[in-house]
KEFIVO-62576 format. One line per field, with one value per atom (N, C-alpha, C): x, z negated, y; atom name; residue in three letters; residue number from 1. Coordinates in steps of 0.2 Angstrom, whole numbers. Layout:
X <- X ...
Z <- Z ...
Y <- Y ...
name <- CA ...
resn <- Ala ...
resi <- NUM ...
This chain:
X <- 4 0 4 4 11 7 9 9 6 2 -6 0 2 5 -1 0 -5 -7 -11 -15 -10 -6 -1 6 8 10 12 5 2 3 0 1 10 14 21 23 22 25 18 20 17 17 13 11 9 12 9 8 5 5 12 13 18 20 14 14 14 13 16 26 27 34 37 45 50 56 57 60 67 71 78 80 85 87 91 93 96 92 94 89 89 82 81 79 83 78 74 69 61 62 60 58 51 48 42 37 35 30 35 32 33 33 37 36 39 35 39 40 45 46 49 49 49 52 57 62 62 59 57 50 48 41 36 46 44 45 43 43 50 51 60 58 65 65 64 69 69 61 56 49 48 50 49 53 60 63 60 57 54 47 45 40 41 44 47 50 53 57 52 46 42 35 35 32 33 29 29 35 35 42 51 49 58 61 56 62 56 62 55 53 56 54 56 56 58 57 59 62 62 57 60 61 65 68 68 65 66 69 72 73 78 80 86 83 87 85 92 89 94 94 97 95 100 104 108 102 105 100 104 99 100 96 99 98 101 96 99 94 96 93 87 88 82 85 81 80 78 81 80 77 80 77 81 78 82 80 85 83 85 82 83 83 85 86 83 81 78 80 80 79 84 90 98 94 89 92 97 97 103 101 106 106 112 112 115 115 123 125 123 121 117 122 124 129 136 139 144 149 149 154 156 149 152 148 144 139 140 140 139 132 133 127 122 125 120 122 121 124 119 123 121 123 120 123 118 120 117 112 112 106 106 104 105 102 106 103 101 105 103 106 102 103 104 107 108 111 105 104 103 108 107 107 111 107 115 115 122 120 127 128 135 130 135 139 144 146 147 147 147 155 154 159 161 157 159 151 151 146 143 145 143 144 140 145 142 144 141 145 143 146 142 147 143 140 144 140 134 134 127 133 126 126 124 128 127 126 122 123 123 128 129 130 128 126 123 129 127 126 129 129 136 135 140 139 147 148 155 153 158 156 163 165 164 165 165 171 172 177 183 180 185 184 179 178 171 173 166 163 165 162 167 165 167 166 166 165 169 166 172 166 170 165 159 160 155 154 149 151 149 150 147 149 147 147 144 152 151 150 146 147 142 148 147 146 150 149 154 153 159 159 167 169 174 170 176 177 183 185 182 184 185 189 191 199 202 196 199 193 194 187 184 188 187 188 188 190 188 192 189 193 189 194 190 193 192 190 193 190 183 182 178 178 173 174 171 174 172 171 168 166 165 172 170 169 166 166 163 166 165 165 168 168 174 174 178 179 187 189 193 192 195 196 202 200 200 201 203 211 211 217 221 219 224 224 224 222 216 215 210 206 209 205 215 210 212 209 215 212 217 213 216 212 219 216 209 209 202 204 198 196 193 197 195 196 190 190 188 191 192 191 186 186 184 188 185 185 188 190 194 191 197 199 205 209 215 212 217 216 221 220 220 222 221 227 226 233 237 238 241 240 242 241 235 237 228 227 228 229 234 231 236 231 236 236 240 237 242 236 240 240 234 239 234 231 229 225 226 221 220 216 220 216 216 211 211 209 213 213 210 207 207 203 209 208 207 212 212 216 212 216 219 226 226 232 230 236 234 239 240 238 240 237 247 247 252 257 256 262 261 262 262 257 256 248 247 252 246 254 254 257 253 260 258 262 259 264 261 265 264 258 263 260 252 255 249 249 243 242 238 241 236 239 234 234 230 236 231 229 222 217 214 218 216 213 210 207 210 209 213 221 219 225 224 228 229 234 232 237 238 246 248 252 250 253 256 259 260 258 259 260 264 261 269 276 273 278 279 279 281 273 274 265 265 272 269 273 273 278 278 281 281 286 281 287 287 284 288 282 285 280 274 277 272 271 267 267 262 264 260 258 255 257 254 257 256 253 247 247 248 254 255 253 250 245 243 248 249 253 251 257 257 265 265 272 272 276 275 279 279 277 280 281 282 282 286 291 292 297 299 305 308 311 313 307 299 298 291 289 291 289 296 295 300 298 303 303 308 305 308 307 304 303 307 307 311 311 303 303 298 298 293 292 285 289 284 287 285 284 277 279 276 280 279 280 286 287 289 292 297 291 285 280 278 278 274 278 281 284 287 286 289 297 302 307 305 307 308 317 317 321 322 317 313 315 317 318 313 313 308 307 303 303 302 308 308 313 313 320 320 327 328 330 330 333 339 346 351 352 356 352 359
Z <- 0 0 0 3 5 0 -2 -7 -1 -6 -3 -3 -7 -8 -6 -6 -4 4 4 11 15 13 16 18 13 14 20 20 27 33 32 39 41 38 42 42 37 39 38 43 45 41 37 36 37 39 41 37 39 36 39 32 35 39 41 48 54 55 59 61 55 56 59 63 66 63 58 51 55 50 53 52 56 56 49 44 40 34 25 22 18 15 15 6 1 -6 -7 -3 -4 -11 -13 -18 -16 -21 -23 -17 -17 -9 -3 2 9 14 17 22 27 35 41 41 45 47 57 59 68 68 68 70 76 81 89 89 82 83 78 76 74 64 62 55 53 46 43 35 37 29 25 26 20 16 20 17 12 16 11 4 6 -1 -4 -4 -9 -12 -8 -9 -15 -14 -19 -26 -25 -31 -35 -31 -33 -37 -37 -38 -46 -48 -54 -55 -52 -53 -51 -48 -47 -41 -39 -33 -32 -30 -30 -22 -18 -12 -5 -2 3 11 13 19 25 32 37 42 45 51 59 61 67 73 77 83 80 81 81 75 71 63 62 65 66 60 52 49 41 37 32 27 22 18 12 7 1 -2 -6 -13 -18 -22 -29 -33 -41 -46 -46 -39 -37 -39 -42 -42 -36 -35 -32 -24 -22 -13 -9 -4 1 7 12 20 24 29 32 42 44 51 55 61 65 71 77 83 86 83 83 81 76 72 69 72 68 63 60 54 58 60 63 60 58 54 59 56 57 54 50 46 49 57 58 55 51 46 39 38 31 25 29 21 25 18 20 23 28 32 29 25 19 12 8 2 -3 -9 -15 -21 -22 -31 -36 -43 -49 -48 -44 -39 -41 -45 -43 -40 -39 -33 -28 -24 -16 -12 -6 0 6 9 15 20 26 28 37 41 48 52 49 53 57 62 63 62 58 55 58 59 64 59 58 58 50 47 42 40 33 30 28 25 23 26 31 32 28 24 15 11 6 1 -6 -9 -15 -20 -24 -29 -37 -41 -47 -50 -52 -56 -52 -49 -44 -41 -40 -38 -30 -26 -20 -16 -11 -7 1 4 11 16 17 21 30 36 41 46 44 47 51 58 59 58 57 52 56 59 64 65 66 69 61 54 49 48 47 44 40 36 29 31 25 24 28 32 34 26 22 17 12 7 1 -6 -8 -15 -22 -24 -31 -36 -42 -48 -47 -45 -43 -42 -40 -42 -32 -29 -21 -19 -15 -11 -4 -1 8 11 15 19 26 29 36 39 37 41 45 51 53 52 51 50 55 60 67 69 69 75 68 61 57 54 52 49 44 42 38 36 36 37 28 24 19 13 8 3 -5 -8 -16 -20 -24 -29 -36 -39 -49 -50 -51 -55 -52 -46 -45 -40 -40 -38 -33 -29 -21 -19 -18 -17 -8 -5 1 5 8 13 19 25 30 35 33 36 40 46 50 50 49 48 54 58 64 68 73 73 69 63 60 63 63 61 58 52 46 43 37 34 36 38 35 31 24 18 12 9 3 -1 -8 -14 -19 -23 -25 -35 -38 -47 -45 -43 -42 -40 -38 -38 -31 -28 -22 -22 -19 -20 -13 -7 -3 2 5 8 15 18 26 29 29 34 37 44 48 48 47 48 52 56 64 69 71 74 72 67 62 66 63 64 59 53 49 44 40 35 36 37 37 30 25 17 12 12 4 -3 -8 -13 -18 -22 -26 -34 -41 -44 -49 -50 -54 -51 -46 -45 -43 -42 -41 -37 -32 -26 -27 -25 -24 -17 -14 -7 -4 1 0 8 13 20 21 22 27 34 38 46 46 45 45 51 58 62 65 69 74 72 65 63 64 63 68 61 55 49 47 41 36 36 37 35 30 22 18 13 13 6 3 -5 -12 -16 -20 -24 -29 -32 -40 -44 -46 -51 -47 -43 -39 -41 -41 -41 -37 -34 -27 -30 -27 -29 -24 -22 -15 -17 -17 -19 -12 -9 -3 -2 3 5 12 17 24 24 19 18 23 22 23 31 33 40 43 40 40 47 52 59 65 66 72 71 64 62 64 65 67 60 55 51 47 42 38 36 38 34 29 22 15 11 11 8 0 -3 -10 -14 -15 -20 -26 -31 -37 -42 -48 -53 -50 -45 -41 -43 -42 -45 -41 -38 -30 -32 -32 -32 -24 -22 -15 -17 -13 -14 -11 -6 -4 4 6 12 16 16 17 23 29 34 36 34 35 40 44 49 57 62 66 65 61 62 65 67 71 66 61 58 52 51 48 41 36 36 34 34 35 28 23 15 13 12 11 3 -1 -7 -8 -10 -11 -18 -21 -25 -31 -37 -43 -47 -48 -51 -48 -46 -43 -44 -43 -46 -40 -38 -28 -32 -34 -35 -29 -26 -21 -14 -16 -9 -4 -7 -2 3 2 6 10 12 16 23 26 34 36 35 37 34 38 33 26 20 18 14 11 6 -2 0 -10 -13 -19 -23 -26 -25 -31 -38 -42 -50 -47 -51 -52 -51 -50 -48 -51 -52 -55 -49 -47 -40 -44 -40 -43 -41 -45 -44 -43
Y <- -6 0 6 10 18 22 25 32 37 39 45 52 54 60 67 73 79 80 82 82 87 92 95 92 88 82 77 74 69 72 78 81 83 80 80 75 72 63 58 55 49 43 40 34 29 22 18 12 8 2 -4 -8 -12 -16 -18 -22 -20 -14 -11 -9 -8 -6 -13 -10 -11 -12 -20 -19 -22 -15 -17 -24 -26 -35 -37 -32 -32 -34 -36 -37 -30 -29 -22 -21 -19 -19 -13 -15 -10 -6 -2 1 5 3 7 8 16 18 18 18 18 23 24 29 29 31 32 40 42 47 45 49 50 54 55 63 67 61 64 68 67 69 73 76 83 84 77 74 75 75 77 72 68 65 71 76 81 81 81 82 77 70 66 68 67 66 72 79 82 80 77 74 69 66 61 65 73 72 77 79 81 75 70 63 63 57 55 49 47 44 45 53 55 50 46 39 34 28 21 21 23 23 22 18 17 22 24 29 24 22 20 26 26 31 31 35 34 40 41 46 49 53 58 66 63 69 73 79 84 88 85 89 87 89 89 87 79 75 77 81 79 76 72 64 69 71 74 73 67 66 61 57 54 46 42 32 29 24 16 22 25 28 23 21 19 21 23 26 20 19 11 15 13 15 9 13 11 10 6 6 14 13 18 25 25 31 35 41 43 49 54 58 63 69 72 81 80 87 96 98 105 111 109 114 115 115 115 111 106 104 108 111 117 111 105 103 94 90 83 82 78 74 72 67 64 66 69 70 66 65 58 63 66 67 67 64 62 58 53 49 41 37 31 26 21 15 18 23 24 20 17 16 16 19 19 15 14 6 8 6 4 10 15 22 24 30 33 37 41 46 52 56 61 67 67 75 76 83 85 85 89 89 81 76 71 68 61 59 56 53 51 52 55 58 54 50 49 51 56 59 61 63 66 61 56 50 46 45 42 34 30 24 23 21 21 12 12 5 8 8 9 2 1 -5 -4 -7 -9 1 3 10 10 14 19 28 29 33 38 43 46 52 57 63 68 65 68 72 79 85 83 77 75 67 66 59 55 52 46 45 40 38 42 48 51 47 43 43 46 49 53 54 50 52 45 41 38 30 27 18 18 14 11 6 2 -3 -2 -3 -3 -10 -12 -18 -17 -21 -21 -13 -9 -1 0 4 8 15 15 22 24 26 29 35 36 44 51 49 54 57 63 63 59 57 53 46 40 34 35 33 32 35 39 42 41 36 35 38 43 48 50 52 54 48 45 39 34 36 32 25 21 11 11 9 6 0 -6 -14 -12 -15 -13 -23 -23 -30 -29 -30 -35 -26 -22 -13 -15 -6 -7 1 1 10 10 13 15 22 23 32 36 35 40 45 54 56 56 54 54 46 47 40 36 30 25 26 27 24 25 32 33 33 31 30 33 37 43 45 40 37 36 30 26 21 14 10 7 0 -1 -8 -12 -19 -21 -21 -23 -29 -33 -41 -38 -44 -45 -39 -35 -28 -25 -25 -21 -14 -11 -7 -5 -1 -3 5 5 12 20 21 28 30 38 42 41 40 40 33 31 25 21 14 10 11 12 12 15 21 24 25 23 21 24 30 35 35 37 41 35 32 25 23 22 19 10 7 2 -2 -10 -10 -17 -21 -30 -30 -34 -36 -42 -41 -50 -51 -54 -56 -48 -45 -38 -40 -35 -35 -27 -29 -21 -18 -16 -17 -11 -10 -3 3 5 12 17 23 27 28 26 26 18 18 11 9 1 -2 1 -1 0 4 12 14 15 13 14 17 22 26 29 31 34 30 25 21 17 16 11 5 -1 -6 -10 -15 -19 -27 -31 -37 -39 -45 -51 -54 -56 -63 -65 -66 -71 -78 -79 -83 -86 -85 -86 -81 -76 -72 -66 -59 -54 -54 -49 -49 -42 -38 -31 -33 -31 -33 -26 -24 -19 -12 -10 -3 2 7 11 11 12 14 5 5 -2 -5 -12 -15 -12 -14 -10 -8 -2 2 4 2 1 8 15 18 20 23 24 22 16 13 10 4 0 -8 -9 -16 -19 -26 -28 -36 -37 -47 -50 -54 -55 -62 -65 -70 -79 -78 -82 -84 -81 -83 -75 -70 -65 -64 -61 -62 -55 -51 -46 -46 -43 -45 -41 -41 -37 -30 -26 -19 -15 -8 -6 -3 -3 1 -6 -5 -11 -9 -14 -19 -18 -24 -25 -23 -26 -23 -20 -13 -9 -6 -9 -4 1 7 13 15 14 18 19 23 23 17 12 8 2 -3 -6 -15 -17 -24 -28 -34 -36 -44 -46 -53 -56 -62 -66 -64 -60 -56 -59 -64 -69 -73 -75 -77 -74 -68 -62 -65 -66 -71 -66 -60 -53 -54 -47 -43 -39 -41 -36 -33 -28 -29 -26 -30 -31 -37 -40 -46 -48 -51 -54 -51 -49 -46 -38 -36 -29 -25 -20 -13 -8 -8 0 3 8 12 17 13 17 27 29 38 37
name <- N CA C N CA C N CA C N CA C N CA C N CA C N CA C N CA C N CA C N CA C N CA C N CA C N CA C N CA C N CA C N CA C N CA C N CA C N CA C N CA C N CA C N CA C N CA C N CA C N CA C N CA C N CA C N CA C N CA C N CA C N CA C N CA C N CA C N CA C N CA C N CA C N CA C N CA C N CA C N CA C N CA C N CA C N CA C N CA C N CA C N CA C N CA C N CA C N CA C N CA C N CA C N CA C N CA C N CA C N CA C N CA C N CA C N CA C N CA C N CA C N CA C N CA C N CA C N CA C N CA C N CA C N CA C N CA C N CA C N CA C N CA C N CA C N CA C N CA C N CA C N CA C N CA C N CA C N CA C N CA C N CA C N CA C N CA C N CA C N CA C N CA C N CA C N CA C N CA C N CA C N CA C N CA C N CA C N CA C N CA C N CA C N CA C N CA C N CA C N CA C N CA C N CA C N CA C N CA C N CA C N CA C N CA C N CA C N CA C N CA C N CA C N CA C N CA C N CA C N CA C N CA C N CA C N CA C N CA C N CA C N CA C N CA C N CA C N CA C N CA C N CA C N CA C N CA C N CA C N CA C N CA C N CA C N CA C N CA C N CA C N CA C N CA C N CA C N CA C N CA C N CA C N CA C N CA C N CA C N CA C N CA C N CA C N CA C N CA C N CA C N CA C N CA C N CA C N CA C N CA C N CA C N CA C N CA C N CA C N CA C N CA C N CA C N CA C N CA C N CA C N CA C N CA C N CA C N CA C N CA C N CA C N CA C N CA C N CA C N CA C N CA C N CA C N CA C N CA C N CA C N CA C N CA C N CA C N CA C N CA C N CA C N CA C N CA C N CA C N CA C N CA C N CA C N CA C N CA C N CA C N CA C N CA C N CA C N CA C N CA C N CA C N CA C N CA C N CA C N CA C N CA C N CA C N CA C N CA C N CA C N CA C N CA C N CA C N CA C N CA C N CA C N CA C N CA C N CA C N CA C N CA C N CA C N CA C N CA C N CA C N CA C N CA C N CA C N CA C N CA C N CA C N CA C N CA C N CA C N CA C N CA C N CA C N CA C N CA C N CA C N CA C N CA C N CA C N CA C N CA C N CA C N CA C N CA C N CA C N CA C N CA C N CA C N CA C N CA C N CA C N CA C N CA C N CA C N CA C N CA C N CA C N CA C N CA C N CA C N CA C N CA C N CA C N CA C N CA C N CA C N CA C N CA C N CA C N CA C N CA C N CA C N CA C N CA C N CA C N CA C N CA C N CA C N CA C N CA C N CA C N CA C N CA C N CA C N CA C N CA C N CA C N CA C N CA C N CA C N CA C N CA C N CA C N CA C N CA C N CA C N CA C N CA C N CA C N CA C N CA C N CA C N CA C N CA C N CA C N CA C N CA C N CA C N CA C N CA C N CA C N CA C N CA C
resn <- Unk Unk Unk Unk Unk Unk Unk Unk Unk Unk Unk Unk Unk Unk Unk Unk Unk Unk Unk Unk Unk Unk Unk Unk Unk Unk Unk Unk Unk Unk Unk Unk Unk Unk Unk Unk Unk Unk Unk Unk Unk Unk Unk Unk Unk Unk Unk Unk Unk Unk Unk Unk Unk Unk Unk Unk Unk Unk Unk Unk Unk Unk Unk Unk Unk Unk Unk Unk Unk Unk Unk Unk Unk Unk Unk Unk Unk Unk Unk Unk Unk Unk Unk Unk Unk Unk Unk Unk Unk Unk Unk Unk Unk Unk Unk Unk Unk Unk Unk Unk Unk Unk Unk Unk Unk Unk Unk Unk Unk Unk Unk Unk Unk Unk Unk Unk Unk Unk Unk Unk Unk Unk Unk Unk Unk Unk Unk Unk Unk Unk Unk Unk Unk Unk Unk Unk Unk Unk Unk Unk Unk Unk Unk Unk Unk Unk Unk Unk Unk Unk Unk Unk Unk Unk Unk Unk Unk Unk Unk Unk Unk Unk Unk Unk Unk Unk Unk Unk Unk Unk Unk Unk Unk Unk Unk Unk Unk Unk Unk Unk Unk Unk Unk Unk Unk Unk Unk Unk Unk Unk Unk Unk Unk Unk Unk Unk Unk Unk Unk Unk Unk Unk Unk Unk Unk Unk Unk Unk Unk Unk Unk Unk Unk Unk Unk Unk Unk Unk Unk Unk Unk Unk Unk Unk Unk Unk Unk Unk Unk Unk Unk Unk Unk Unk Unk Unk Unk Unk Unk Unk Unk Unk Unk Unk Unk Unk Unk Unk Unk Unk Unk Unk Unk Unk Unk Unk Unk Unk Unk Unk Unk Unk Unk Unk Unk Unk Unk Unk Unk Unk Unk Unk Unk Unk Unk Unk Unk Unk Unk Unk Unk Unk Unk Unk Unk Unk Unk Unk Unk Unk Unk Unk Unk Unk Unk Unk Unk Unk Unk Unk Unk Unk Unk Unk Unk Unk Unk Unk Unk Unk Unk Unk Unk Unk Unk Unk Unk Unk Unk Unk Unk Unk Unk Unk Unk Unk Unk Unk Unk Unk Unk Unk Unk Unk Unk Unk Unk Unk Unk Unk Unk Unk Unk Unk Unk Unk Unk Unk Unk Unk Unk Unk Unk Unk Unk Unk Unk Unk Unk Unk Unk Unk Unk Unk Unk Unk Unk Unk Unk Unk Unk Unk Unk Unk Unk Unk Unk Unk Unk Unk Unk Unk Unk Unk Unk Unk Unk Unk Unk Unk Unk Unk Unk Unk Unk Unk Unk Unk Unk Unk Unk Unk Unk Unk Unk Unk Unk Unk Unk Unk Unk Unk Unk Unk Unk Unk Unk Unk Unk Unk Unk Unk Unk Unk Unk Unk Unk Unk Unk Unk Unk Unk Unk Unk Unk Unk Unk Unk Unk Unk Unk Unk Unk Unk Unk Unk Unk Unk Unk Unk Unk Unk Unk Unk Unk Unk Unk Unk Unk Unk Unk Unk Unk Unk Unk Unk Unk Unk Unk Unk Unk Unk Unk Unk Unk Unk Unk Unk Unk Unk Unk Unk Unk Unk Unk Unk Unk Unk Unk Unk Unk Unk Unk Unk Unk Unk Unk Unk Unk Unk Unk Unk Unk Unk Unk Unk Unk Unk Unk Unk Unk Unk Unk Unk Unk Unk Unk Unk Unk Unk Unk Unk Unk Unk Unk Unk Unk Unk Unk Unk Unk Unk Unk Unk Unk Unk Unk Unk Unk Unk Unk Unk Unk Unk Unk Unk Unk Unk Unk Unk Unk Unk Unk Unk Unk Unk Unk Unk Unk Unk Unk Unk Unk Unk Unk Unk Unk Unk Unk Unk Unk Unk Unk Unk Unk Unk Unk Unk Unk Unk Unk Unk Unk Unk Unk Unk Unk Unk Unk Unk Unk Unk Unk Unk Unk Unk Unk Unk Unk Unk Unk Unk Unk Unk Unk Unk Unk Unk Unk Unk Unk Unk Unk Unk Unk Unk Unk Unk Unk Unk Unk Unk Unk Unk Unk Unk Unk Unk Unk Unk Unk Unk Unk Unk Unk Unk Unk Unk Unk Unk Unk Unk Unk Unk Unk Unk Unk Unk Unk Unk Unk Unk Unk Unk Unk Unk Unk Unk Unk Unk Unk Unk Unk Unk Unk Unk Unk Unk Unk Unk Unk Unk Unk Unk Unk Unk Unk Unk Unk Unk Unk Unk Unk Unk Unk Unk Unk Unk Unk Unk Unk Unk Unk Unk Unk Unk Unk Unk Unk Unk Unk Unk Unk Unk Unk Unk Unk Unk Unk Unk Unk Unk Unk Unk Unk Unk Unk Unk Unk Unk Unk Unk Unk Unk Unk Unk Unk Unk Unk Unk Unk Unk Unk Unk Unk Unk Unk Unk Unk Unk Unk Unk Unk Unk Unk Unk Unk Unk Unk Unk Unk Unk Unk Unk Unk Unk Unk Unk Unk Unk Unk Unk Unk Unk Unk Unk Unk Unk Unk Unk Unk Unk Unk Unk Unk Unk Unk Unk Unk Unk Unk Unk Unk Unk Unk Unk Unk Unk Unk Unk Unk Unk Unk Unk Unk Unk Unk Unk Unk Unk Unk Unk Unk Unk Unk Unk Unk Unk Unk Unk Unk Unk Unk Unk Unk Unk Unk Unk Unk Unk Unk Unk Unk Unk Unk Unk Unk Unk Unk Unk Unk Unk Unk Unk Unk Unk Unk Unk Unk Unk Unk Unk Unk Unk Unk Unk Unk Unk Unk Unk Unk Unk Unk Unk Unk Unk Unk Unk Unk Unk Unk Unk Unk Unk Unk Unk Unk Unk Unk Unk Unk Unk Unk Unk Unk Unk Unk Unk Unk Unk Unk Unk Unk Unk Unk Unk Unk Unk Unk Unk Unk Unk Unk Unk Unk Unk Unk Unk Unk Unk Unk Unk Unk Unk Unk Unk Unk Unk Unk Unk Unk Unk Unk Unk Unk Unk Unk Unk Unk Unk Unk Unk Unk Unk Unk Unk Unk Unk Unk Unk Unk Unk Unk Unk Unk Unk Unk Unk Unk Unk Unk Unk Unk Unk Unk Unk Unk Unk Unk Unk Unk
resi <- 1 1 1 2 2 2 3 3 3 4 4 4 5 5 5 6 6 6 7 7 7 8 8 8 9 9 9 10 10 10 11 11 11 12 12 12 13 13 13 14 14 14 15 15 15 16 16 16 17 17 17 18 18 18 19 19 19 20 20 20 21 21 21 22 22 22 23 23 23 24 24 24 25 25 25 26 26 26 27 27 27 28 28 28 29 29 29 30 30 30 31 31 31 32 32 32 33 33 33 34 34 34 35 35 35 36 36 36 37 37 37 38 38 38 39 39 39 40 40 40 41 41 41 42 42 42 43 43 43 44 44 44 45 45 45 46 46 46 47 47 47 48 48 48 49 49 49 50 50 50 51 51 51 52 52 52 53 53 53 54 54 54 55 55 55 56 56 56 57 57 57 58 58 58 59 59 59 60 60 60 61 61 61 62 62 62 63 63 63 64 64 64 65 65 65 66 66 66 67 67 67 68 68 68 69 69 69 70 70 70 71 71 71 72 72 72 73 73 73 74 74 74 75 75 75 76 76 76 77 77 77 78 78 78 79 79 79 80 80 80 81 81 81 82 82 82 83 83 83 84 84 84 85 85 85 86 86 86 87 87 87 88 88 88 89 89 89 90 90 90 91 91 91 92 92 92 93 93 93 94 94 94 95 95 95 96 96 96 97 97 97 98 98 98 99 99 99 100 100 100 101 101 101 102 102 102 103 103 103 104 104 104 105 105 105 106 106 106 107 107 107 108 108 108 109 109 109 110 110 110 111 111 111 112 112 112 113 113 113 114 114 114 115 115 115 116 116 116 117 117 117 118 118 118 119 119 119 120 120 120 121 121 121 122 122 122 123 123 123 124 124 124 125 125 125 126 126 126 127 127 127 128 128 128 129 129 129 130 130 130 131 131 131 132 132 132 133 133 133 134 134 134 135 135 135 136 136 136 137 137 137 138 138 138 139 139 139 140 140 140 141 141 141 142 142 142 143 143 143 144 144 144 145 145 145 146 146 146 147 147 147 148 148 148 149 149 149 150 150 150 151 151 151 152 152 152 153 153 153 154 154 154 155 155 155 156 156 156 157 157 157 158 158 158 159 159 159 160 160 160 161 161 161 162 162 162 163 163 163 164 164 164 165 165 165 166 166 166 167 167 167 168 168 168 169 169 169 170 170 170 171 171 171 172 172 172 173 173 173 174 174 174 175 175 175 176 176 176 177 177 177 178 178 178 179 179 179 180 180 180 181 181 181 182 182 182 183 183 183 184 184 184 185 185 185 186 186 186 187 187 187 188 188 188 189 189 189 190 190 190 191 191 191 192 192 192 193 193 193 194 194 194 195 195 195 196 196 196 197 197 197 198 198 198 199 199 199 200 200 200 201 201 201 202 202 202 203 203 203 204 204 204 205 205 205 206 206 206 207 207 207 208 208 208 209 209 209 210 210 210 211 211 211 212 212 212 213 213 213 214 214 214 215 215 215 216 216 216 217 217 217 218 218 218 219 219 219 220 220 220 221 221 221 222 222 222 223 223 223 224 224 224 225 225 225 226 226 226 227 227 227 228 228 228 229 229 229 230 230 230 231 231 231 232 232 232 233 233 233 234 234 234 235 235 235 236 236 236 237 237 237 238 238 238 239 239 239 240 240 240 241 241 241 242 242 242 243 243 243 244 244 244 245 245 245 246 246 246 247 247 247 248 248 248 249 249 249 250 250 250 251 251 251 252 252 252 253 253 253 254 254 254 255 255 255 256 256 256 257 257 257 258 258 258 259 259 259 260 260 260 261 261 261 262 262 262 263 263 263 264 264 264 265 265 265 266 266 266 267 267 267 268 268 268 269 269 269 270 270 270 271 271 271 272 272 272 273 273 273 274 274 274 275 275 275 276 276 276 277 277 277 278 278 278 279 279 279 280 280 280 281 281 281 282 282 282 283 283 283 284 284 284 285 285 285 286 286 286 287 287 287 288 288 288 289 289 289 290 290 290 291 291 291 292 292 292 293 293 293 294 294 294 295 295 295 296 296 296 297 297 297 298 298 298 299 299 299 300 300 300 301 301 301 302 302 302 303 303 303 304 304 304 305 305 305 306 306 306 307 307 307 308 308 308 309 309 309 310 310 310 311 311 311 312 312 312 313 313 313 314 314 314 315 315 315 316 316 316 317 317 317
């Protein structure tokens, strides 16, 4: 049964019943009332989510999408919404790149589901404490970050993030559950992580301007089965006090980088786990430690060069 909402209301978003809709092929966790929106046909989420944050329950509702929605989304303070895409709906930046696409703050359990996402300063921003689900989108020509997260909790699976300046960005302290994503074309880095949290399965990283992965300032990453090749510096740097750990399954594979697969510098600590193939670089060796202090367990498995030892290093001054 969809949500009645005010008679000025109805008159800009469409209603329909559920057997009518055109349900994305993905699985969808519904919450609460229901609603289409047609962007070809003049209707704007923006209504809805007012609509919602003007409601008795602040959220609980499910968004289907359709046509081309030329218009900057804010999610602030709102429960359990989710936006679901349709038949190659997109979400298209209006703001020059001055405001995020979709922006997320103080919001928990949002969804965002099957949609393309054009532009903005950051094409996802999940920020300010709020809980995000990003699932099965592409995600390009964003200012900063395809997917921002800072200050916040998320889970990516199965997204692209193409031709941004930057795919991925996790920072202040906040946790990213990435699986089954594809960071490519970026200018700059891939996917930074910056004193925060990256837990990483099944993803491609390949073709960026600068690093498939950097890792700085405490921060911490678990890896497991990455494809990470042809990006134009290091597959994956790490430095200042960085932590990363392979828990693989078929194993990780850092191949035809321009700079080194993975370069290790100051108060690093890595465990490799055996089933790791890092090797063919364009810059030698393939696992390169620099740093002031660093500790490389199970370097010697990696089938690459490196000239790391086993344990740890003091770097002579």
């Amino acid at each position: 049964m969809h949500c009645s909402g005010s008679i000025a209301f109805l008159s800009m978003v469409a209603i329909i019943s559920t057997a009518s809709h055109h349900s994305y092929a993905g699985p969808i966790n519904r919450a609460g009332a229901e609603y289409t929106v047609n962007c070809d046909q003049g209707q704007t989420v923006t209504a809805v989510l007012t609509a919602i944050a003007n409601g008795p329950n602040g959220g609980r509702a499910t968004i289907d999408i359709y046509g081309t929605c030329k218009k900057n989304l804010v999610i602030q303070s709102l429960d359990r919404v989710t936006l679901v895409g349709h038949n190659g709906a997109s979400i298209v930046d209006q703001s020059n790149g001055a405001a995020d696409t979709v922006g997320i703050y103080f919001s928990n359990l949002i969804t965002v589901q099957g949609l393309t996402i054009v532009g903005g300063v950051n094409g996802i921003n999940c920020a300010d404490t709020s809980t995000c689900h990003v699932d099965s989108n592409t995600v390009e020509g964003a200012a900063f970050d395809g997917l921002h997260v800072g200050r916040s909790n998320a889970q990516s699976v199965n997204n692209t993030y193409q031709n941004n300046v930057r795919g991925v960005g996790v920072v202040n302290g906040a946790t990213l559950g990435s699986s089954g994503d594809i960071v490519t074309g970026s200018s700059g880095d891939g996917i930074a992580v910056i004193g925060a949290n990256l837990n990483a399965g099944g993803a491609t990283i390949q073709n960026n301007g600068r690093n498939g992965i950097r890792a700085r300032n405490n921060s911490t990453l678990r890896a497991t089965d990455l494809m990470i090749t042809n990006n134009g510096k290091d597959g994956v740097l790490l430095d200042s006090a960085a932590t990363l750990a392979w828990d693989d399954d078929q194993g990780s594979s850092i191949t035809g980088n321009g700079g080194h697969g993975l370069r290790l510098g100051d108060q690093i600590n890595t465990v490799f786990s055996g089933a790791d193939n890092v090797r063919g670089n364009q810059t030698q060796p393939d696992v390169y430690c620099v740093g002031i202090y660093w500790v490389a367990t199970n370097v010697d498995s990696v089938g690459g060069t490196t000239n790391c030892t086993q344990g740890a290093k003091q770097k002579q001054k």
